[in-house]
C-alpha positions as CSV (number, residue, x, y, z in Angstrom):
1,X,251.4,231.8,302.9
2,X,251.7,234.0,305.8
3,X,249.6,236.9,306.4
4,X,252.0,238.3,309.5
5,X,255.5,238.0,310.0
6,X,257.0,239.0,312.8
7,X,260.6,239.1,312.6
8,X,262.8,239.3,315.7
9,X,260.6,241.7,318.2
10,X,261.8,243.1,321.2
11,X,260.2,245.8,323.1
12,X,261.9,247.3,325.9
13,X,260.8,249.6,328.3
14,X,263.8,251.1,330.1
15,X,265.5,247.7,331.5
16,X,262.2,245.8,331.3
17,X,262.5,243.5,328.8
18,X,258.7,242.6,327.5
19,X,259.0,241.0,324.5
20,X,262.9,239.6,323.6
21,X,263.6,238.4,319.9
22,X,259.8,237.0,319.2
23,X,259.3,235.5,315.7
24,X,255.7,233.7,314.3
25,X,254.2,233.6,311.4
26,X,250.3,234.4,310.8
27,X,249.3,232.3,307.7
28,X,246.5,233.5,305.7
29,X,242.5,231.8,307.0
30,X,244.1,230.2,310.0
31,X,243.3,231.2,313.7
32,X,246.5,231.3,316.1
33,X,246.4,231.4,319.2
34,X,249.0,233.6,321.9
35,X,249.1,231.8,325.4
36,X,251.2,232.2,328.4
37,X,251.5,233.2,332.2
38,X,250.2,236.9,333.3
39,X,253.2,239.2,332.3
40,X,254.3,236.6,329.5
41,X,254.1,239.8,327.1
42,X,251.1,238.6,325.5
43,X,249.5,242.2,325.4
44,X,252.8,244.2,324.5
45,X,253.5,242.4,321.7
46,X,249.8,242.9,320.3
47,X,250.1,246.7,320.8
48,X,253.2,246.3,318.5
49,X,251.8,244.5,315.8
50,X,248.7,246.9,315.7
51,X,251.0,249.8,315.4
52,X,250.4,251.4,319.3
53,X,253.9,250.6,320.5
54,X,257.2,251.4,318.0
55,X,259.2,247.7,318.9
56,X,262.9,248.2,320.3
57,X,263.9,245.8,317.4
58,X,262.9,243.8,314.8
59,X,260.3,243.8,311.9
60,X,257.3,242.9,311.1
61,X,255.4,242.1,307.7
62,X,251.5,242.6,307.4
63,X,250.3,241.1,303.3
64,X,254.1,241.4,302.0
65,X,254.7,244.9,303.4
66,X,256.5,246.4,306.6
67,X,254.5,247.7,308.9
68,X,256.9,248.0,311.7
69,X,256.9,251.7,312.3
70,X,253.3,252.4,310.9
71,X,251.2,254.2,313.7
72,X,247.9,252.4,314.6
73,X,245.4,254.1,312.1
74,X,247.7,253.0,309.1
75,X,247.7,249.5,310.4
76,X,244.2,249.4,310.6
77,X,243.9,250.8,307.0
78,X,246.0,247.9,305.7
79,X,243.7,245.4,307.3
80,X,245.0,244.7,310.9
81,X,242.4,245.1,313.4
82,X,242.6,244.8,316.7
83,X,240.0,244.5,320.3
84,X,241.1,245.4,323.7
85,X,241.0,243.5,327.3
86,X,239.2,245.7,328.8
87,X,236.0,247.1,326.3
88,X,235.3,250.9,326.0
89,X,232.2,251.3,323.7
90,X,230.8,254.5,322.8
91,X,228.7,254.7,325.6
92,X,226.1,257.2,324.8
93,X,225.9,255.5,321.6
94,X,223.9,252.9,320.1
95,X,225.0,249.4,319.2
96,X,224.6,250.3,316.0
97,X,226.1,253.7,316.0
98,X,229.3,252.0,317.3
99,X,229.6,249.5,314.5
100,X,229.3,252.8,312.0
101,X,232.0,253.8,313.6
102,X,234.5,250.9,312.5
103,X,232.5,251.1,308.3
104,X,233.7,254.5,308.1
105,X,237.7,253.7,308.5
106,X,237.6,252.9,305.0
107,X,235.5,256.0,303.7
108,X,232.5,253.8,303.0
109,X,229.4,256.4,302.0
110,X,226.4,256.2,304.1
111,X,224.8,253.5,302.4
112,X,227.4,250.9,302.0
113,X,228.7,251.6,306.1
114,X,225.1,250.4,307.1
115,X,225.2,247.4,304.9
116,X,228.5,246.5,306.5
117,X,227.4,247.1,309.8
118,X,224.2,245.3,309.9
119,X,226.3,242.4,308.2
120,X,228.7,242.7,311.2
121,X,225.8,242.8,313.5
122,X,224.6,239.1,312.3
123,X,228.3,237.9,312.5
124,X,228.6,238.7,315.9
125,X,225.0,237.4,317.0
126,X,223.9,241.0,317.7
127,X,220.8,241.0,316.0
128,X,218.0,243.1,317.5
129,X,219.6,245.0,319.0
130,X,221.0,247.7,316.7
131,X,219.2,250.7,318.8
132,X,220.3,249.9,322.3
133,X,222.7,251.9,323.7
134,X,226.2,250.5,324.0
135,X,226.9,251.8,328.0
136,X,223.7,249.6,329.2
137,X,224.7,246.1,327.4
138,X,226.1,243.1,329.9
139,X,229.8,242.7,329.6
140,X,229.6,239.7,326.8
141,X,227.4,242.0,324.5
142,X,230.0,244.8,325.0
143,X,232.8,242.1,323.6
144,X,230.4,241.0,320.9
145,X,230.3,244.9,320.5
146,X,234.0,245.4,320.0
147,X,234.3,242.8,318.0
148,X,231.3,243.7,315.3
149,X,232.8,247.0,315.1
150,X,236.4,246.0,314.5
151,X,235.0,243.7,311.9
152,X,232.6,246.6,310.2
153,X,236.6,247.8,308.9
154,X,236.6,245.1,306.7
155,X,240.1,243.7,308.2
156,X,241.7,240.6,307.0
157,X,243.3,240.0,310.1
158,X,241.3,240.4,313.2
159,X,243.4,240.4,316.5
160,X,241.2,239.5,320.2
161,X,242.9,240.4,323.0
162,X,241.2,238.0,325.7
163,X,237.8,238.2,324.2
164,X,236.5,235.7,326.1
165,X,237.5,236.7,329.3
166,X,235.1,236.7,332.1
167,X,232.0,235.4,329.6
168,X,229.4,232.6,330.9
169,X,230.2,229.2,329.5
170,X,227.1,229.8,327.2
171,X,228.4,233.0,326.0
172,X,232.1,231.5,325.5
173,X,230.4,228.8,323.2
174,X,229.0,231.5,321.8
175,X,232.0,233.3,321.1
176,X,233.7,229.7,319.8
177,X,230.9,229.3,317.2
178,X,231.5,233.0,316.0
179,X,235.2,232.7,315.4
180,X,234.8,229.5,314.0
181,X,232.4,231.6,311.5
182,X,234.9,234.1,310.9
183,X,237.3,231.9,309.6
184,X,234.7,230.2,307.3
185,X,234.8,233.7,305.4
186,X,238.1,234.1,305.0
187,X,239.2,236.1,307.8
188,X,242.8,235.2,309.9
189,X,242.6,235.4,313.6
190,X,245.4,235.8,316.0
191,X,244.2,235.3,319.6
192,X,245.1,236.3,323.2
193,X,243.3,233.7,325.3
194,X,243.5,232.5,328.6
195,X,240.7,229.7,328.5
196,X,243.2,227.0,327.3
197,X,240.3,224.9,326.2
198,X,238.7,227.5,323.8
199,X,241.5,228.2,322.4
200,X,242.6,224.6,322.0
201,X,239.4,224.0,320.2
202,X,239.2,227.0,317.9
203,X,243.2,227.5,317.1
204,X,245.3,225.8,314.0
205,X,248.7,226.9,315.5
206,X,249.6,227.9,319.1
207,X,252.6,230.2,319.8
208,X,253.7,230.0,323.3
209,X,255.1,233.1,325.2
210,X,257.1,233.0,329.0
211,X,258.5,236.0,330.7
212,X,258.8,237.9,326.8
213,X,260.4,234.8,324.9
214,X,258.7,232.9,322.6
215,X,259.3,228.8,324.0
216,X,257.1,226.9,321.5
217,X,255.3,226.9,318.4
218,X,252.9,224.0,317.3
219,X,249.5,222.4,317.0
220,X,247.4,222.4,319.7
221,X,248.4,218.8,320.2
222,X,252.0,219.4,320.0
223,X,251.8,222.2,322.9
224,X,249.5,220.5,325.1
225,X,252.0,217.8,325.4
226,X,255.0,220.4,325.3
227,X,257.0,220.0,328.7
228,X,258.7,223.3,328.5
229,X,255.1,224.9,328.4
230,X,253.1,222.5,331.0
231,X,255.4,223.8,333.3
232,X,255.7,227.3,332.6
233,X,251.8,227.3,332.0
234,X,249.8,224.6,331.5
235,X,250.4,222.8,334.5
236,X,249.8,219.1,334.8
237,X,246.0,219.1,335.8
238,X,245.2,220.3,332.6
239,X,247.0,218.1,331.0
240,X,245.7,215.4,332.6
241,X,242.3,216.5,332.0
242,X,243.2,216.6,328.3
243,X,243.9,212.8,328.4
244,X,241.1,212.5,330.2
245,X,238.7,213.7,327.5
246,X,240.7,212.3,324.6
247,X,242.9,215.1,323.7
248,X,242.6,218.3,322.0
249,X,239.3,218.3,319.7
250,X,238.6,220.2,316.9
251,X,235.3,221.1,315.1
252,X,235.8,222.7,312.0
């Protein structure tokens, strides 16, 4: 059953076309990944599913309802959460702080926000260091950061916008394991990642964009052999390295 439809999207801006007629499905406790090419609208068509752009055209469906036109807050309320590229904690704030921040979307009293946030604070491998503040933490914590605090609103789909980007290969394994954890408890991912083999190991459905258009859907299998996308993406060395090392694995 899917969690997110989108229906048709296009976002223009003037004669720029971003996204043109995009439709996927979201099913409910998968992870899906969103690949392609800088510019491929990756980005543009996450700010319309989390409710910071208004798309052109088309609809979208978040749990059986339209959430097309909804601004970003409502979104959020119903259980769409998004991260960012680039991370902007609460600075002056402590780690913990930040994750309060995200509990109290959903009116949680004092009590119960803490609870959620020192919950989100395990997830996200954050542990110890609830009293730091947010500004002096390397860049992976600051991701781990974002992440614990979009959890702490209790979403049932969490959206990562390139949440591995620019991580040690440690801290990507890292990030793998806690995704794959996610999951385990019943929370749907839709991903923005550029490191093809994360994503290949981590997603159960890969939806391929190119200069705004949408040219494949599939199992990680199914794209990695996809012609349409080794060339608009992919490219062949990766694809041979995938043959190299038996294919796409998964470790569920």
């Amino acid at each position: 059953m899917a969690l997110l439809e989108v229906r048709n999207l296009t976002m223009k801006f003037g004669s720029l076309v971003a996204c043109n007629d995009v439709s996927f499905d979201v099913e409910k406790g998968s992870v899906v990944g969103l690949i392609g090419p800088n510019g491929a609208g990756k980005t543009t068509l996450f700010n319309c599913v989390s409710g910071f752009y208004k798309p052109t055209s088309g609809r979208m469906f978040f749990d059986g309802r339209e959430v097309t036109n909804l601004p970003a807050h409502e979104v959020a309320r119903r259980g769409a959460v998004r991260t960012f590229q680039v991370v902007r904690p609460l600075k002056e704030m402590t780690v913990m702080d930040n994750i309060l921040v995200g509990a109290f979307l959903r009116g949680a009293d004092a009590d119960t926000a803490r609870e959620v946030a020192e919950e989100c604070l395990c997830l996200c491998r954050l542990e110890g260091m609830a009293d730091n503040l947010a500004g002096g933490l390397p860049t992976g914590y600051k991701k781990r950061l974002e992440m614990a605090r979009a959890l702490a609103t209790k979403p049932s789909l969490l959206m990562l916008d390139e949440a591995m980007a620019g991580l040690t290969t440690t801290e990507i394994r890292d990030s793998i394991e806690i995704i794959r954890g996610l999951k385990k408890g019943g929370i749907t991912l839709l991903v923005v990642e550029h490191i093809m083999e994360a994503v290949m190991s981590i997603a159960d459905k890969v939806v391929v964009l190119d200069s705004g258009v949408k040219i494949a859907e599939g199992t990680p299998q199914q794209i990695v052999e996809d012609e349409k996308v080794i060339t608009a993406y992919l490219g062949a060395k990766f694809t041979e390295r995938m043959k190299r090392t038996g294919g796409v694995t998964r470790n569920d």
